[in-house]
mmCIF file of the N, C-alpha and C atoms, coordinates in Angstrom:
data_MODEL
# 
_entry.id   MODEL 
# 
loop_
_atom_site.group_PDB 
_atom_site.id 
_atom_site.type_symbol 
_atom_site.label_atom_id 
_atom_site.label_alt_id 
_atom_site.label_comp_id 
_atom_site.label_asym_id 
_atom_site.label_entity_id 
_atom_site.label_seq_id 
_atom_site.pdbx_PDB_ins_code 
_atom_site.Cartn_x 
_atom_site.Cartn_y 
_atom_site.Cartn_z 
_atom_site.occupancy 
_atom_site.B_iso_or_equiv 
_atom_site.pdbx_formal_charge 
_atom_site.auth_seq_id 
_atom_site.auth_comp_id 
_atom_site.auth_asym_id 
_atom_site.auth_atom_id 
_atom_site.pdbx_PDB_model_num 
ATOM 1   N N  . UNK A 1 1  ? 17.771  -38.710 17.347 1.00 0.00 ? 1  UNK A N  1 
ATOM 2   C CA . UNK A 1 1  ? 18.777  -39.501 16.687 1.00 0.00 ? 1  UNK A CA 1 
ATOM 3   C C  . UNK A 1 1  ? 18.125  -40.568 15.819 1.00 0.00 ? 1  UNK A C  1 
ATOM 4   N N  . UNK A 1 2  ? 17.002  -40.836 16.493 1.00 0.00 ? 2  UNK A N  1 
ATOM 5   C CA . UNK A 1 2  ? 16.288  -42.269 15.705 1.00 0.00 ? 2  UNK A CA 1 
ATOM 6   C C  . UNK A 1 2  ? 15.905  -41.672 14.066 1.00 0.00 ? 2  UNK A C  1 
ATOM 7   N N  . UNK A 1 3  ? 15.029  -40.748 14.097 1.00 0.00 ? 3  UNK A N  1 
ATOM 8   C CA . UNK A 1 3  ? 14.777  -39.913 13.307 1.00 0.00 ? 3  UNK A CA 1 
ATOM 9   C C  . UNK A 1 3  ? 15.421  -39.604 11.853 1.00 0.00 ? 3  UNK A C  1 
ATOM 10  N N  . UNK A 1 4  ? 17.086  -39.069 12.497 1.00 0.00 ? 4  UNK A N  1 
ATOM 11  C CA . UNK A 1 4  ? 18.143  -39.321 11.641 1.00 0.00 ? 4  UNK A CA 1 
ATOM 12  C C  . UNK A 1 4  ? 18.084  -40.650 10.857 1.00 0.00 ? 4  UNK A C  1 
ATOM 13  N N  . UNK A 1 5  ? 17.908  -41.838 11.494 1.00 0.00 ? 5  UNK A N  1 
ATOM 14  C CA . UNK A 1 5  ? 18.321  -43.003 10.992 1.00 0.00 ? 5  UNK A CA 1 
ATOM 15  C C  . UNK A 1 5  ? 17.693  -43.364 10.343 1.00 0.00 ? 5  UNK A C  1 
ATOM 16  N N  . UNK A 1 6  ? 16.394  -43.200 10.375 1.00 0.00 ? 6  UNK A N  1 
ATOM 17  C CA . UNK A 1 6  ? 15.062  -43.497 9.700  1.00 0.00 ? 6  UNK A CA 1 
ATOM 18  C C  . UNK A 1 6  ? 15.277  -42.181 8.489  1.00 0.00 ? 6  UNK A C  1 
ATOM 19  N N  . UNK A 1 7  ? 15.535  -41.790 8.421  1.00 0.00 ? 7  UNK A N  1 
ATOM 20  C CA . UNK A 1 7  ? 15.474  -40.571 7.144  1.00 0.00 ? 7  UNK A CA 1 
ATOM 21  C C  . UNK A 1 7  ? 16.706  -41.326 6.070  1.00 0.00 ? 7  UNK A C  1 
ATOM 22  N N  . UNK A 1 8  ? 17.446  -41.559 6.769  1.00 0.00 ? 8  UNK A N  1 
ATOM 23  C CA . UNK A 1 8  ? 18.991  -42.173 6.059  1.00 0.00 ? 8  UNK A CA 1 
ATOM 24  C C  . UNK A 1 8  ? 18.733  -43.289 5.714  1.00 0.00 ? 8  UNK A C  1 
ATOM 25  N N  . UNK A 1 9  ? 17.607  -44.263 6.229  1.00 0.00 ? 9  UNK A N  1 
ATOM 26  C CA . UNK A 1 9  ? 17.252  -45.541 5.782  1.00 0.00 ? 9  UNK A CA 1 
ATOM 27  C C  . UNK A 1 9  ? 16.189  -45.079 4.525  1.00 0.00 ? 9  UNK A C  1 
ATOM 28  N N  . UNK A 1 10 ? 15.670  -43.900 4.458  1.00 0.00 ? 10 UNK A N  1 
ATOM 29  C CA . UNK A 1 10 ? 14.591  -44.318 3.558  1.00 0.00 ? 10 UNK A CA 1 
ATOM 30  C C  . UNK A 1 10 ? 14.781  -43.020 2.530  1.00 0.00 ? 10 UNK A C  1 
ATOM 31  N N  . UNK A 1 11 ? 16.164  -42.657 2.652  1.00 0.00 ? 11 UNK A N  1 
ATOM 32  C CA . UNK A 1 11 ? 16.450  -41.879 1.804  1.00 0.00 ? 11 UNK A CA 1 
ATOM 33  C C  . UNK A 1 11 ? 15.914  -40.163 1.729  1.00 0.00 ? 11 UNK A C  1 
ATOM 34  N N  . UNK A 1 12 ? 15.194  -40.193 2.484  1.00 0.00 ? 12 UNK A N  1 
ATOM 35  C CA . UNK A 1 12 ? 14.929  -38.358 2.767  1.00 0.00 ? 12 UNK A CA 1 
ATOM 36  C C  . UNK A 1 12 ? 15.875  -37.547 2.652  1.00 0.00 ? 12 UNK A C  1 
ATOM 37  N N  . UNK A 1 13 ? 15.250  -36.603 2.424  1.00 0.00 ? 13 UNK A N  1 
ATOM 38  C CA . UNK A 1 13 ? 16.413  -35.740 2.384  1.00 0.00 ? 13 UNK A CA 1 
ATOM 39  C C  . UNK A 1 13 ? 16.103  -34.567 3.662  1.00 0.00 ? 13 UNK A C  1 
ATOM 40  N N  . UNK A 1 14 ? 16.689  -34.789 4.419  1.00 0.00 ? 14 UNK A N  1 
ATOM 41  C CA . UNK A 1 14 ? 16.443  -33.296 5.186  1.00 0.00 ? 14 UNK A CA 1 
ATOM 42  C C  . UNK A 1 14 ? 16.041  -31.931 4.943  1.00 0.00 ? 14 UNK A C  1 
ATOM 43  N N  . UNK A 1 15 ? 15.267  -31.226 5.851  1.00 0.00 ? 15 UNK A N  1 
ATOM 44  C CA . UNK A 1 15 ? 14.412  -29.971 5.388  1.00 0.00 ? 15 UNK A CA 1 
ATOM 45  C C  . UNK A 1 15 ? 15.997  -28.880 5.291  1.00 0.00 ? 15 UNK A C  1 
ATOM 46  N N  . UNK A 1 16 ? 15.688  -28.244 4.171  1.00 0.00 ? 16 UNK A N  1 
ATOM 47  C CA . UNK A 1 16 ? 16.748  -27.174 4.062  1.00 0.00 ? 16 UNK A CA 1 
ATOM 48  C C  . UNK A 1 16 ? 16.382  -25.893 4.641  1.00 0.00 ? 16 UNK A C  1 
ATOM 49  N N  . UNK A 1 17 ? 17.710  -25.299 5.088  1.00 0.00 ? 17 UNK A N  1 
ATOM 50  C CA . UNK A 1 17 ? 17.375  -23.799 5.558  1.00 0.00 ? 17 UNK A CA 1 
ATOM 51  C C  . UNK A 1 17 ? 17.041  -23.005 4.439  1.00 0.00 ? 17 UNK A C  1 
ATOM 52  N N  . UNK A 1 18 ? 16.511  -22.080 4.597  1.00 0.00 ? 18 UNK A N  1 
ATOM 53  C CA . UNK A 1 18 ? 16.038  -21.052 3.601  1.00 0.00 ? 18 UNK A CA 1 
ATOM 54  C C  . UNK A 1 18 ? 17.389  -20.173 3.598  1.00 0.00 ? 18 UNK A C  1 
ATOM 55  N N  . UNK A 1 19 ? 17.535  -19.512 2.553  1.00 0.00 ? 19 UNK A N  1 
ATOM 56  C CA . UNK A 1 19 ? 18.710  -19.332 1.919  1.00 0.00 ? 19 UNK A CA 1 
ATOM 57  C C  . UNK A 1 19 ? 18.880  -17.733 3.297  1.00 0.00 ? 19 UNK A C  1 
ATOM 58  N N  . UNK A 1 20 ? 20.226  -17.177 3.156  1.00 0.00 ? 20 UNK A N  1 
ATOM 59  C CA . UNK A 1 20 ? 20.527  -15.892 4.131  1.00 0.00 ? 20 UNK A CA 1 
ATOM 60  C C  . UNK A 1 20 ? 19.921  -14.954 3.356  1.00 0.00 ? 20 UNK A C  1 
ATOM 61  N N  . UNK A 1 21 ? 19.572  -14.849 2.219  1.00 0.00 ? 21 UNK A N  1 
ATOM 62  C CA . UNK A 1 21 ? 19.162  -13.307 1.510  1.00 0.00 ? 21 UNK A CA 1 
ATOM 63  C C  . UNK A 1 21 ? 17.602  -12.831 1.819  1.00 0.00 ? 21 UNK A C  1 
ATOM 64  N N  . UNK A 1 22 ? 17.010  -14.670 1.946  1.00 0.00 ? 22 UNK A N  1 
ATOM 65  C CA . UNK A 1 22 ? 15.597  -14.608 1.980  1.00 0.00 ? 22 UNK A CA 1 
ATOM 66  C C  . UNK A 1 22 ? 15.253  -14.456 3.662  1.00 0.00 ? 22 UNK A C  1 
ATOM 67  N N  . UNK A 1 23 ? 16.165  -14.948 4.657  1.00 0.00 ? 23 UNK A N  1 
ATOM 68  C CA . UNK A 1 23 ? 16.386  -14.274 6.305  1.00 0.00 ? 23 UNK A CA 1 
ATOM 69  C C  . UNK A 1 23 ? 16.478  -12.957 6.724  1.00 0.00 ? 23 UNK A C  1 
ATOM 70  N N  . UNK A 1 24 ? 17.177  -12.342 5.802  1.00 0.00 ? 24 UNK A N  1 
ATOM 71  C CA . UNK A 1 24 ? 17.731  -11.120 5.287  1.00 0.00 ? 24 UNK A CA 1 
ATOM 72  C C  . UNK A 1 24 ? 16.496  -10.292 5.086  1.00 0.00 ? 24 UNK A C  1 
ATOM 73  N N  . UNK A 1 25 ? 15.547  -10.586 4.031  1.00 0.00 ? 25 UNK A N  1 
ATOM 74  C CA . UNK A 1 25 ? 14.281  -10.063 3.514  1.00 0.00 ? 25 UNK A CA 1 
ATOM 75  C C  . UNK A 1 25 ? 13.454  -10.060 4.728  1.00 0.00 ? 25 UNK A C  1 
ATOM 76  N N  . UNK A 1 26 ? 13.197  -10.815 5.139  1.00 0.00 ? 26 UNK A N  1 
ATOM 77  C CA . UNK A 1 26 ? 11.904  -11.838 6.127  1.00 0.00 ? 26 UNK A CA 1 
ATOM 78  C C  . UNK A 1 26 ? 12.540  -10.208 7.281  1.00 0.00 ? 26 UNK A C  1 
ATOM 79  N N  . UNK A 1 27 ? 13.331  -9.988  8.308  1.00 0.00 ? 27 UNK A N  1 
ATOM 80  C CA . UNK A 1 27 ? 13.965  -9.189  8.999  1.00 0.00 ? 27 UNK A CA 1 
ATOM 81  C C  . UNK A 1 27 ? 13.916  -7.903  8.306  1.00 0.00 ? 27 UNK A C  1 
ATOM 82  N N  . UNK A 1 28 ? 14.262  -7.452  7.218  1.00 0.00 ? 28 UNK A N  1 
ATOM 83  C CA . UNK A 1 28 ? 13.951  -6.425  6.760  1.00 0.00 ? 28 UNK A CA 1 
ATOM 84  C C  . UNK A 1 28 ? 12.278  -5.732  6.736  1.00 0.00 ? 28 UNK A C  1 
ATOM 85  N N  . UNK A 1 29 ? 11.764  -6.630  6.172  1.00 0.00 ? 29 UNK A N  1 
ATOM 86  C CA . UNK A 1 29 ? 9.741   -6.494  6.296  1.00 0.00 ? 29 UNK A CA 1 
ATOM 87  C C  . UNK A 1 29 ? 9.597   -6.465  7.467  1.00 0.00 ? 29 UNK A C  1 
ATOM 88  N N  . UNK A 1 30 ? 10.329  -7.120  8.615  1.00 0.00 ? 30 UNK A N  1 
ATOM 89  C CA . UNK A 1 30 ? 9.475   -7.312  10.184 1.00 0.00 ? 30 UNK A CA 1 
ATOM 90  C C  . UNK A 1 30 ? 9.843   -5.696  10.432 1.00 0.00 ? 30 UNK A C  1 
ATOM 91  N N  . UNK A 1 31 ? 10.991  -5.231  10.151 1.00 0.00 ? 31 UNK A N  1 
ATOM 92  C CA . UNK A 1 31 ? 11.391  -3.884  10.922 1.00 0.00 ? 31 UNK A CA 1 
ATOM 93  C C  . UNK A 1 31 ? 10.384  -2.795  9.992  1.00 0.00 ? 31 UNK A C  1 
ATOM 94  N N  . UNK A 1 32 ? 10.313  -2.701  8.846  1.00 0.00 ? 32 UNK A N  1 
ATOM 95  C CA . UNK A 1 32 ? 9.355   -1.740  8.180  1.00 0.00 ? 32 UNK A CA 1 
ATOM 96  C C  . UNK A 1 32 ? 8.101   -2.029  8.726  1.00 0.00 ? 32 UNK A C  1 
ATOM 97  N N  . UNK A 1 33 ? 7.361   -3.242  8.716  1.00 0.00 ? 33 UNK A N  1 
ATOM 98  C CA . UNK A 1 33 ? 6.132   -3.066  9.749  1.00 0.00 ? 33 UNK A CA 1 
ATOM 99  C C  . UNK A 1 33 ? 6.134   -2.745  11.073 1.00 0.00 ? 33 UNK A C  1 
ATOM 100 N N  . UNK A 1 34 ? 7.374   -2.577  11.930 1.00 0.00 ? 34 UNK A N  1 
ATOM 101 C CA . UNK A 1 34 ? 7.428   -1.926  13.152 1.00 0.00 ? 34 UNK A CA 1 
ATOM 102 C C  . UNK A 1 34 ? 7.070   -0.526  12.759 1.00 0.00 ? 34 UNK A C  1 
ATOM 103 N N  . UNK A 1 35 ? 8.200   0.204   11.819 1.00 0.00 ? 35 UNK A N  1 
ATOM 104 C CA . UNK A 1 35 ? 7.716   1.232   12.216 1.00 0.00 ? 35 UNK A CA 1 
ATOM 105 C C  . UNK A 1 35 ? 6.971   1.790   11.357 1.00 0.00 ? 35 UNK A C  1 
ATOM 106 N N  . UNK A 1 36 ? 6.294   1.112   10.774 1.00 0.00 ? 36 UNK A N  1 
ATOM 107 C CA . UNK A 1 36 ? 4.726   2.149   10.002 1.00 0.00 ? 36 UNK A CA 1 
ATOM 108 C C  . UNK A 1 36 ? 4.308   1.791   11.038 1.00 0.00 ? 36 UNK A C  1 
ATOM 109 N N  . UNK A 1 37 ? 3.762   0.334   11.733 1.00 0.00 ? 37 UNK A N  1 
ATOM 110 C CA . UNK A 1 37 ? 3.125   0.878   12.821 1.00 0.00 ? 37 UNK A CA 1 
ATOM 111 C C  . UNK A 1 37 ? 3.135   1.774   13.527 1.00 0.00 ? 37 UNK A C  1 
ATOM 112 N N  . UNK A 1 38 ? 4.241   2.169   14.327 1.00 0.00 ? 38 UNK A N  1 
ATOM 113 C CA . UNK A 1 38 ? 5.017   3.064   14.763 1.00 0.00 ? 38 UNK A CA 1 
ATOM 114 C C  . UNK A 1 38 ? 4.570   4.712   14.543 1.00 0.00 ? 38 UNK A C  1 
ATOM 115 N N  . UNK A 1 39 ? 4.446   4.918   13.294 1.00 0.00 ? 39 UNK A N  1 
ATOM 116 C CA . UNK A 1 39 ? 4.509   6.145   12.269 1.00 0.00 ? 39 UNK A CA 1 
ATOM 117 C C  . UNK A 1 39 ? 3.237   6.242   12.718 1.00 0.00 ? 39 UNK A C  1 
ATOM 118 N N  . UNK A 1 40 ? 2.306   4.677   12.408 1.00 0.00 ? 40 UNK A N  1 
ATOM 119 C CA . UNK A 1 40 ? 0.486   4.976   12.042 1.00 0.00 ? 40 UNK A CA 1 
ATOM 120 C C  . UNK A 1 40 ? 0.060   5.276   13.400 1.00 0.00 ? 40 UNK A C  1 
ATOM 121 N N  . UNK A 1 41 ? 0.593   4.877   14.851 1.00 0.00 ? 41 UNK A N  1 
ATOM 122 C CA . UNK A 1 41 ? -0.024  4.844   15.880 1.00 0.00 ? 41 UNK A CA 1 
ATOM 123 C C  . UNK A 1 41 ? 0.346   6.724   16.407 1.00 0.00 ? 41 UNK A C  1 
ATOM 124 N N  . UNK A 1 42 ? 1.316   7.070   16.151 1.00 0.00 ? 42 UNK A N  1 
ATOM 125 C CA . UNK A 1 42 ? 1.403   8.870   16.206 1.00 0.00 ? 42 UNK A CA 1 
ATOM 126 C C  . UNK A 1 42 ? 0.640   9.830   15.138 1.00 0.00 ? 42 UNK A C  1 
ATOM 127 N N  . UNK A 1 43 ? 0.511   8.981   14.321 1.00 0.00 ? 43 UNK A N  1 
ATOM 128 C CA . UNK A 1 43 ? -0.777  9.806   13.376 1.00 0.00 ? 43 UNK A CA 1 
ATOM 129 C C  . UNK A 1 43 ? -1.944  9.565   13.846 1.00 0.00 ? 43 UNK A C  1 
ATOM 130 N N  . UNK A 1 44 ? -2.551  8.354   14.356 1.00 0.00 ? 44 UNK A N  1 
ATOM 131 C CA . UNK A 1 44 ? -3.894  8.289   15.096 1.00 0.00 ? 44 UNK A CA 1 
ATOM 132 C C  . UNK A 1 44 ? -3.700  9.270   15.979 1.00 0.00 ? 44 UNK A C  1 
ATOM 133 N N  . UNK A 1 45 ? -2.516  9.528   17.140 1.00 0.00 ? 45 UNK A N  1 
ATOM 134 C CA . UNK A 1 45 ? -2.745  10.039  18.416 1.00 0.00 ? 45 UNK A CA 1 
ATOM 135 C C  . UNK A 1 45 ? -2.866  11.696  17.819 1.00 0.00 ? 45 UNK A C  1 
ATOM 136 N N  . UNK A 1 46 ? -1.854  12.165  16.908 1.00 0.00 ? 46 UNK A N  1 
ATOM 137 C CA . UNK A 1 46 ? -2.061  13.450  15.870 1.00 0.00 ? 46 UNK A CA 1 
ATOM 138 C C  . UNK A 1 46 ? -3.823  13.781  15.483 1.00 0.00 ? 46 UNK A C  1 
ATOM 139 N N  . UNK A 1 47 ? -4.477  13.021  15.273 1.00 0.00 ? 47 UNK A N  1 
ATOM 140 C CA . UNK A 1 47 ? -5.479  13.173  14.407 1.00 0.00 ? 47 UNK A CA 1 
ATOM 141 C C  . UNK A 1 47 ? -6.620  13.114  15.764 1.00 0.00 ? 47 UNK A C  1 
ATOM 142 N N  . UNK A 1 48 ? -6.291  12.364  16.653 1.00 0.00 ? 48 UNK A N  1 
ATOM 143 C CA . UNK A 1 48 ? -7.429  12.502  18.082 1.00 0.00 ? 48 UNK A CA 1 
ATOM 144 C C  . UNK A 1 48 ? -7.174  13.669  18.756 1.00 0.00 ? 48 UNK A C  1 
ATOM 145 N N  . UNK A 1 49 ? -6.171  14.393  19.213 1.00 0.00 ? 49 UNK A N  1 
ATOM 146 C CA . UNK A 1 49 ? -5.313  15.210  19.625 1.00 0.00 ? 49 UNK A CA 1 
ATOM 147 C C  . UNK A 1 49 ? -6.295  16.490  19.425 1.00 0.00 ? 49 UNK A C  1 
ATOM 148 N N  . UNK A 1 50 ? -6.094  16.456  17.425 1.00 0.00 ? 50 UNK A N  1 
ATOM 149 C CA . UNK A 1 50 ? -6.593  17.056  16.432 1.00 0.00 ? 50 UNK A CA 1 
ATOM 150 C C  . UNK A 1 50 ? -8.334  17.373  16.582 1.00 0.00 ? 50 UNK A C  1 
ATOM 151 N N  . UNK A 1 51 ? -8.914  15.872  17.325 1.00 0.00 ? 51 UNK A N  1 
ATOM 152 C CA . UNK A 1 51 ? -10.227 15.970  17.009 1.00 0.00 ? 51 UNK A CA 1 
ATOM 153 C C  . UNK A 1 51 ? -11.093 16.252  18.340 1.00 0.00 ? 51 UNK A C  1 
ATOM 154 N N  . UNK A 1 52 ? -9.952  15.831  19.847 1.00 0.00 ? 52 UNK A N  1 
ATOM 155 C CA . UNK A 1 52 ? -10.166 16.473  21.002 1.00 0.00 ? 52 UNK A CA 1 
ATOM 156 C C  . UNK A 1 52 ? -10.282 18.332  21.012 1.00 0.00 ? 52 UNK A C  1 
ATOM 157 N N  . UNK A 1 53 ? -9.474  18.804  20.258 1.00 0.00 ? 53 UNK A N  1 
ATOM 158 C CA . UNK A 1 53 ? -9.365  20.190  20.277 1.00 0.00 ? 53 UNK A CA 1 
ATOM 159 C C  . UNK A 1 53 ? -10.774 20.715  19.842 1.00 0.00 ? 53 UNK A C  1 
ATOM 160 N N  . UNK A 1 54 ? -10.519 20.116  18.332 1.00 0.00 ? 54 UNK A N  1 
ATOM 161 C CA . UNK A 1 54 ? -12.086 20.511  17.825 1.00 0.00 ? 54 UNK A CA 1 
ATOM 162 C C  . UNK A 1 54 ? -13.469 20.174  18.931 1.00 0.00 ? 54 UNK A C  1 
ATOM 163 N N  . UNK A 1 55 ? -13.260 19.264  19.253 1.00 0.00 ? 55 UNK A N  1 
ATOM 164 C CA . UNK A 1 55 ? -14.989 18.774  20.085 1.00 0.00 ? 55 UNK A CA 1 
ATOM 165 C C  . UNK A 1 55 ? -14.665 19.856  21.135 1.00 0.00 ? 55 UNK A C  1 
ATOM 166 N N  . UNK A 1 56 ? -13.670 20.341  21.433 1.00 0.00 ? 56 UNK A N  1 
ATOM 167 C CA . UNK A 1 56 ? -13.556 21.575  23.061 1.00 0.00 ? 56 UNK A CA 1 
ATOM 168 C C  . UNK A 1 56 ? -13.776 22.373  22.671 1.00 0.00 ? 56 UNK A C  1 
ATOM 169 N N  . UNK A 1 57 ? -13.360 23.296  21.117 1.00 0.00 ? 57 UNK A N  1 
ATOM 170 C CA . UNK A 1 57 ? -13.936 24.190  20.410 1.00 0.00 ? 57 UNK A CA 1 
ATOM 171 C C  . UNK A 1 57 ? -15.570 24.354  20.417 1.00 0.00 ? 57 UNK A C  1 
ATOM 172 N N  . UNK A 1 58 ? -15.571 22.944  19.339 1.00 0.00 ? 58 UNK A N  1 
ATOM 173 C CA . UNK A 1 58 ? -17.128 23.066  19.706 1.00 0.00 ? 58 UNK A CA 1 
ATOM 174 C C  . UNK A 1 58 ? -18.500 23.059  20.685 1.00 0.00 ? 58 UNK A C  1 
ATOM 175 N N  . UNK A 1 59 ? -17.756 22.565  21.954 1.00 0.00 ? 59 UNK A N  1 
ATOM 176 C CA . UNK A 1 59 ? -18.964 22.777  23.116 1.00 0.00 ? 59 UNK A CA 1 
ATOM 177 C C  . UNK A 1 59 ? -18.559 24.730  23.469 1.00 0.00 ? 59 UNK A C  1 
ATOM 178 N N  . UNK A 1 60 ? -17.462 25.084  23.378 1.00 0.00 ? 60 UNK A N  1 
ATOM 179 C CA . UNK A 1 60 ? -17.297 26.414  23.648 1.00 0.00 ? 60 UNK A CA 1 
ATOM 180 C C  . UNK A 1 60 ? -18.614 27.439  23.026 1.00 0.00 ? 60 UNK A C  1 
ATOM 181 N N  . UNK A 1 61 ? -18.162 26.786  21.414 1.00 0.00 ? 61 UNK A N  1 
ATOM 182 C CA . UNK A 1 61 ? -19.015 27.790  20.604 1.00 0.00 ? 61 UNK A CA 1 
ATOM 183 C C  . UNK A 1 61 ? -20.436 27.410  21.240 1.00 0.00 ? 61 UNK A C  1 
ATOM 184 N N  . UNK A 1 62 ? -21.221 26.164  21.296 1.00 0.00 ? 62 UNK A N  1 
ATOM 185 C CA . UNK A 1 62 ? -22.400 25.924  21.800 1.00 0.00 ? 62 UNK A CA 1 
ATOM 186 C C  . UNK A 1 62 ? -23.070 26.394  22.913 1.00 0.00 ? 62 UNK A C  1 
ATOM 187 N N  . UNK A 1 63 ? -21.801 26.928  24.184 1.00 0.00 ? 63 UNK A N  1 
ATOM 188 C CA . UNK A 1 63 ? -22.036 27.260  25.292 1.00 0.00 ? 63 UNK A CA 1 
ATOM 189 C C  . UNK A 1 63 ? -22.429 28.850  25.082 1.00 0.00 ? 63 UNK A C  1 
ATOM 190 N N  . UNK A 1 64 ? -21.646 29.512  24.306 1.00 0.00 ? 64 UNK A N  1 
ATOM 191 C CA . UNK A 1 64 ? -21.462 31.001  24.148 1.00 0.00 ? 64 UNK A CA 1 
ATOM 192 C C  . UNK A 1 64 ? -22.736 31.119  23.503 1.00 0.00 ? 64 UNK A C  1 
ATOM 193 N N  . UNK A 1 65 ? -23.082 30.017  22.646 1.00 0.00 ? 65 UNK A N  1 
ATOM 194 C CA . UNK A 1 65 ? -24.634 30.607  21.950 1.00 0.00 ? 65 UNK A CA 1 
ATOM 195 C C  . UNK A 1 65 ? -25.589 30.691  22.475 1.00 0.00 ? 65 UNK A C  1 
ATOM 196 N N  . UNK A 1 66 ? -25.160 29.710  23.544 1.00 0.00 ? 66 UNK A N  1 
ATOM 197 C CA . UNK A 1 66 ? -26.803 29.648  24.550 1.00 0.00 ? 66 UNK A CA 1 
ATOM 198 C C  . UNK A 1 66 ? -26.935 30.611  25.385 1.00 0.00 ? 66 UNK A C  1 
ATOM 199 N N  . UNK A 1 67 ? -25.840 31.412  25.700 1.00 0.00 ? 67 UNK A N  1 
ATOM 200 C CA . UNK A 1 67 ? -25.748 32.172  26.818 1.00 0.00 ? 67 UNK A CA 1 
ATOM 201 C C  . UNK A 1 67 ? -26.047 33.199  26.176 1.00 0.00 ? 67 UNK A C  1 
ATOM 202 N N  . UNK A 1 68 ? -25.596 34.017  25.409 1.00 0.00 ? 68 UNK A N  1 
ATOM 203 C CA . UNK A 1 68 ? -25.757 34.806  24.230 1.00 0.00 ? 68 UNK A CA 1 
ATOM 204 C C  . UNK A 1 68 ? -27.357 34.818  23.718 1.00 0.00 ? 68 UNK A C  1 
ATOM 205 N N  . UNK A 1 69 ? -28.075 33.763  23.614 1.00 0.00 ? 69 UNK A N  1 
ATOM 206 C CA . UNK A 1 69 ? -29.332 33.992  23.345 1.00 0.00 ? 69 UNK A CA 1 
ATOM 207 C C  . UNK A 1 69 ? -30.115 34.013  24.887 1.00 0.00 ? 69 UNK A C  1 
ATOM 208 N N  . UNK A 1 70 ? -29.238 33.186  25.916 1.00 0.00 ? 70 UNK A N  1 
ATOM 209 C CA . UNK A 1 70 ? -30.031 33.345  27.022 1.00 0.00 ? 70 UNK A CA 1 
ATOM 210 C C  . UNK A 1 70 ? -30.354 35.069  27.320 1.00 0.00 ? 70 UNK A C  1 
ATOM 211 N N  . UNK A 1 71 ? -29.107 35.868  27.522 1.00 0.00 ? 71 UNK A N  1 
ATOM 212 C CA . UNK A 1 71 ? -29.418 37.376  27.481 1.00 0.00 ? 71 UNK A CA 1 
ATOM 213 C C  . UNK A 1 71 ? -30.143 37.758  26.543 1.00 0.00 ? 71 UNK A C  1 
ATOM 214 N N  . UNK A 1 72 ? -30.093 37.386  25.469 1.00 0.00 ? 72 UNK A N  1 
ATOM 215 C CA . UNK A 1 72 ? -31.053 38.074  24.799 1.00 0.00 ? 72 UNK A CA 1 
ATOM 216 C C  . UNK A 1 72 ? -32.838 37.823  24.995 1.00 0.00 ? 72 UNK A C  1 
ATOM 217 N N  . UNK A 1 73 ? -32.877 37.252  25.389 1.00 0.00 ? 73 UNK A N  1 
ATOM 218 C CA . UNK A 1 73 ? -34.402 36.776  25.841 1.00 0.00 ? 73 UNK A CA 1 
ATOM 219 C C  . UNK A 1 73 ? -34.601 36.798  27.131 1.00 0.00 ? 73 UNK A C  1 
ATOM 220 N N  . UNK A 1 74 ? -33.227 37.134  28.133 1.00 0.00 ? 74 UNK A N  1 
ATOM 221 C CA . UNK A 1 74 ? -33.937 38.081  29.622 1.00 0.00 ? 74 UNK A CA 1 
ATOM 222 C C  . UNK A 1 74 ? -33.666 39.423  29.161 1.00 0.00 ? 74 UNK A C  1 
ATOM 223 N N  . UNK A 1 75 ? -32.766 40.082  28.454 1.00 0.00 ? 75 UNK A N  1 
ATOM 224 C CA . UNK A 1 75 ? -32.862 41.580  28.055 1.00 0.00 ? 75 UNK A CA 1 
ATOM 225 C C  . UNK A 1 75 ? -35.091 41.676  27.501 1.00 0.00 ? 75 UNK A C  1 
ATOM 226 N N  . UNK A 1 76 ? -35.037 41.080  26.339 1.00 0.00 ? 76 UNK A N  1 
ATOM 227 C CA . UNK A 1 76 ? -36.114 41.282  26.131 1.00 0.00 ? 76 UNK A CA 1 
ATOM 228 C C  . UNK A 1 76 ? -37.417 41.072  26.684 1.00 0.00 ? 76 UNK A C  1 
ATOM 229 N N  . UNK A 1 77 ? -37.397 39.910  28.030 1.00 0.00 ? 77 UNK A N  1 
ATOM 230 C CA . UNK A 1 77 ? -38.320 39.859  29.027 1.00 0.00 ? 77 UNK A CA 1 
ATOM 231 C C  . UNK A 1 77 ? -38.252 40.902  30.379 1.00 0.00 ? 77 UNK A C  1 
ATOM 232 N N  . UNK A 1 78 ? -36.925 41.676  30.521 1.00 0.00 ? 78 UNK A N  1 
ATOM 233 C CA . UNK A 1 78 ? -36.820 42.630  31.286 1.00 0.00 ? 78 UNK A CA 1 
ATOM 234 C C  . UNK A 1 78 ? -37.582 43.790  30.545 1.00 0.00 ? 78 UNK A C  1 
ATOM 235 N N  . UNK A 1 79 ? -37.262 44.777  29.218 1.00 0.00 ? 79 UNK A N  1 
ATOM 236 C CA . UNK A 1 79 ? -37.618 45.352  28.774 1.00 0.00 ? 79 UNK A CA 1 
ATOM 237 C C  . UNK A 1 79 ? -39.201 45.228  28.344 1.00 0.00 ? 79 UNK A C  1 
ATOM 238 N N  . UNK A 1 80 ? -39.735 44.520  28.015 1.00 0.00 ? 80 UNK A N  1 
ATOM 239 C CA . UNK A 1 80 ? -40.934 44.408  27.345 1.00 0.00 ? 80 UNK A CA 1 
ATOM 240 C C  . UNK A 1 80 ? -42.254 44.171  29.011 1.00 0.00 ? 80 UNK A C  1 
ATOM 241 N N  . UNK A 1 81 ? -41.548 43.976  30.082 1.00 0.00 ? 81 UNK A N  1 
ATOM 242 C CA . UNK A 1 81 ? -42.604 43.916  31.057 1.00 0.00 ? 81 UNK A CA 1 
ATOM 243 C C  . UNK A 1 81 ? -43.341 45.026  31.172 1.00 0.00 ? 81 UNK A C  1 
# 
């Protein structure tokens, strides 16, 4: 209350609200950055998902090669004794 009185004594003018269109805006931007976040955090999980598959692919193929050359080099240490 003091506050008041002292503003009215020295002529201030009180802080104004920001207008409803620009409240309006401010609420509009908060909800579009929800959901790109939103959007961006299912495209990360899309793209790990994406890159888990591949790395399981690729120890597969790595495993099959080794094994694949492993026979081939006891075939040829069986045969060649």
């Amino acid at each position: 209350m003091e506050t008041i009185k002292e503003a009215a004594a020295t002529s201030e003018q009180p802080p104004e609200l920001p207008p409803h269109w620009f409240l309006y805006l401010m609420e509009r931007m908060d909800r579009m950055e929800n959901n790109l976040r939103s959007e961006f955090r299912q495209e990360i999980g899309d793209v790990r998902r994406e890159l888990h598959g591949i790395y399981r692919w690729s120890i597969g193929l790595l495993v099959t090669m080794l094994l694949g050359f492993g026979g081939i080099i006891a075939t040829l240490a069986v045969t060649l004794r």
